[in-house]
PyMOL CGO cylinders between C-alpha atoms (Angstrom):
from pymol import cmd
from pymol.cgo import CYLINDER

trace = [
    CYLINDER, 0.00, 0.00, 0.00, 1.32, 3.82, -0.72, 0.3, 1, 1, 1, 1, 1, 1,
    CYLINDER, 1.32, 3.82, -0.72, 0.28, 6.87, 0.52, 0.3, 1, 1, 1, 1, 1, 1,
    CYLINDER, 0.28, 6.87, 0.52, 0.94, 9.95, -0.97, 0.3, 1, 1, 1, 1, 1, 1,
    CYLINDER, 0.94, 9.95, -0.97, 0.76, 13.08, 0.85, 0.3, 1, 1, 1, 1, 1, 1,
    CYLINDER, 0.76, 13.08, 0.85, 1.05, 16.26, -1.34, 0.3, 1, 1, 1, 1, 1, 1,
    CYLINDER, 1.05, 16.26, -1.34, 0.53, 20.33, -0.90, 0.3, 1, 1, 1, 1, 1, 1,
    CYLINDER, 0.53, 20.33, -0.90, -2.27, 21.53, -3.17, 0.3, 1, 1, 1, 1, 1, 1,
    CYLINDER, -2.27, 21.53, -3.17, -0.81, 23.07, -6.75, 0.3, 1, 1, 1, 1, 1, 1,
    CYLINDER, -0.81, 23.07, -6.75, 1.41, 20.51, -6.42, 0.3, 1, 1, 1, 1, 1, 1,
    CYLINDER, 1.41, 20.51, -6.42, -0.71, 17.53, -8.09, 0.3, 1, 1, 1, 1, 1, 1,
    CYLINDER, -0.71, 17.53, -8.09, 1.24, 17.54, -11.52, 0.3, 1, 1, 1, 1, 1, 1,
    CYLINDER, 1.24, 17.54, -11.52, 4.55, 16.46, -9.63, 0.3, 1, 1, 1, 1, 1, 1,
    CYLINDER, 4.55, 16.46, -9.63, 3.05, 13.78, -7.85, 0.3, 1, 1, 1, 1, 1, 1,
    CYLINDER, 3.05, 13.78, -7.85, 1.36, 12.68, -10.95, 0.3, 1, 1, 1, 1, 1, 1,
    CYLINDER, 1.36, 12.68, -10.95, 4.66, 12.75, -12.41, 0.3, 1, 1, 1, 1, 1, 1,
    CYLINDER, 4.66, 12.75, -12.41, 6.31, 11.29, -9.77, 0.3, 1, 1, 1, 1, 1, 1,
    CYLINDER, 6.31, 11.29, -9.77, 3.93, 8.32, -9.77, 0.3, 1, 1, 1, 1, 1, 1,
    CYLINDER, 3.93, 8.32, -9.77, 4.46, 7.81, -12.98, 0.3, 1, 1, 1, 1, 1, 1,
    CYLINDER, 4.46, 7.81, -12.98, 8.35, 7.55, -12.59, 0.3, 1, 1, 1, 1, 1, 1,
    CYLINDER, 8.35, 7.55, -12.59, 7.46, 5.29, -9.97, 0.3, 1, 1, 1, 1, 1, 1,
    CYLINDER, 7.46, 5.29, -9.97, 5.90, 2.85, -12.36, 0.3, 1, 1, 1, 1, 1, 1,
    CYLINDER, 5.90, 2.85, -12.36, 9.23, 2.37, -14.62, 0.3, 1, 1, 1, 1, 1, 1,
    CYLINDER, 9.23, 2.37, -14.62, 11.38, 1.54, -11.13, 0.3, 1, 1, 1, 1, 1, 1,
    CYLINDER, 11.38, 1.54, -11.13, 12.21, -1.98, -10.98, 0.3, 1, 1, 1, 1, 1, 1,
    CYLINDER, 12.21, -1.98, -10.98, 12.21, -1.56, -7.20, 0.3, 1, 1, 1, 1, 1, 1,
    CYLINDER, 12.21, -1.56, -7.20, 8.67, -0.13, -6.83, 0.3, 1, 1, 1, 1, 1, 1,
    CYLINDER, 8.67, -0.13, -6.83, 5.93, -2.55, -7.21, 0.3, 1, 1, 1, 1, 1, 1,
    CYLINDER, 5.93, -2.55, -7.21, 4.05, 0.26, -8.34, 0.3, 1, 1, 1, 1, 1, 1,
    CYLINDER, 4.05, 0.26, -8.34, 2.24, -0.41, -12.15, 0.3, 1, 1, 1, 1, 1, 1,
    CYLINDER, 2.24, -0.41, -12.15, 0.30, 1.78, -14.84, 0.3, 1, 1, 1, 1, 1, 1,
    CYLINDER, 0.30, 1.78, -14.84, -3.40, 0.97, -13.04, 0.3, 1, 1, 1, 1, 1, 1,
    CYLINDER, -3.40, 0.97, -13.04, -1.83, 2.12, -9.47, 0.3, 1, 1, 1, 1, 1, 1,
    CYLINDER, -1.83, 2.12, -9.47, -0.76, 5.28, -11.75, 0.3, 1, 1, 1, 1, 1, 1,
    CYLINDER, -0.76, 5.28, -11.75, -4.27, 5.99, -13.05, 0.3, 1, 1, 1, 1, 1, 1,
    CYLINDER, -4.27, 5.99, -13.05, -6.09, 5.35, -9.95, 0.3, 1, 1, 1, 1, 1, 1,
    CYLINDER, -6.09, 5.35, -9.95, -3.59, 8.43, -8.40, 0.3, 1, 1, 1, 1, 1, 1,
    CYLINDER, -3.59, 8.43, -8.40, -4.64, 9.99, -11.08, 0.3, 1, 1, 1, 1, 1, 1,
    CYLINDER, -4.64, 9.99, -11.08, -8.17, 9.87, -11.14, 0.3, 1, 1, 1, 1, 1, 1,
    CYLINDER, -8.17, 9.87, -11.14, -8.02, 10.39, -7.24, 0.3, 1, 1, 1, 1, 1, 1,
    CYLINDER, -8.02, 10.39, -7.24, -6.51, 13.72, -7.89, 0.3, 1, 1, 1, 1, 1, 1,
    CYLINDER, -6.51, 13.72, -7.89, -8.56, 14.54, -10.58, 0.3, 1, 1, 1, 1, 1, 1,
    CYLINDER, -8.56, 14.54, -10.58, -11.93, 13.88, -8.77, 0.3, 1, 1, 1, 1, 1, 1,
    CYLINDER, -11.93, 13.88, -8.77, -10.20, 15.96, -5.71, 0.3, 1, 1, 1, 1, 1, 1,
    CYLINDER, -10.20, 15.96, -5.71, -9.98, 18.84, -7.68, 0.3, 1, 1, 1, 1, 1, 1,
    CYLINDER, -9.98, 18.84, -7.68, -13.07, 18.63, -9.67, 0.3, 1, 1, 1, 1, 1, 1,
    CYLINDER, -13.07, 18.63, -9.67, -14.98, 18.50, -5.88, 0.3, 1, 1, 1, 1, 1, 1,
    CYLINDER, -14.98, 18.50, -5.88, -13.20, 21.38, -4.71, 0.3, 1, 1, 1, 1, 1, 1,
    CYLINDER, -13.20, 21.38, -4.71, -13.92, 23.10, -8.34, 0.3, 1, 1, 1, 1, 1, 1,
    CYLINDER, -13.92, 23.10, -8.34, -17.79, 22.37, -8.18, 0.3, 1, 1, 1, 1, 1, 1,
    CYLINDER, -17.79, 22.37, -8.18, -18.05, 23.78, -3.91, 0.3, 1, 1, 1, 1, 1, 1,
    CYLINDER, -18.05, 23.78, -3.91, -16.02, 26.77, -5.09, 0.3, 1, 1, 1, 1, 1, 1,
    CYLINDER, -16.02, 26.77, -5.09, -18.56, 27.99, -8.19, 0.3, 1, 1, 1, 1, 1, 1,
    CYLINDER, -18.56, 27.99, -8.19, -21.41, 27.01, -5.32, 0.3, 1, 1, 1, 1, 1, 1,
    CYLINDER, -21.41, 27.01, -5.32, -20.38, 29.43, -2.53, 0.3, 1, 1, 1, 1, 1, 1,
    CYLINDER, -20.38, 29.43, -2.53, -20.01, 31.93, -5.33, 0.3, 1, 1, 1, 1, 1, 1,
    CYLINDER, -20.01, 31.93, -5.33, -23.99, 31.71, -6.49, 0.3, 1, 1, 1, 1, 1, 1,
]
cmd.load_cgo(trace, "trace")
């Protein structure tokens, strides 16, 4: 199991990061670990996207 801990703005470089992970012989870390970061991240930022446009109604 991984964790990643990251400071918002900085969700490209873990992306990128994971990614390098994958191609590590030493990380059992593989292309569907990578997209589930991915989408994680991606759904984070959509939720935060869709509360910010509600507070400003």
């Amino acid at each position: 199991m991984f964790v990643f801990v990251y400071e918002p703005g900085s969700e490209s470089r873990l992306i990128d990061t994971v990614v390098e992970y994958t191609k590590s012989q030493n990380i059992s870390l593989d292309w569907n670990d990578a997209a589930a970061v991915s989408n994680k991240i991606t759904d984070k930022l959509l939720e935060k996207t869709e509360n910010l446009f509600k507070r400003l109604k």
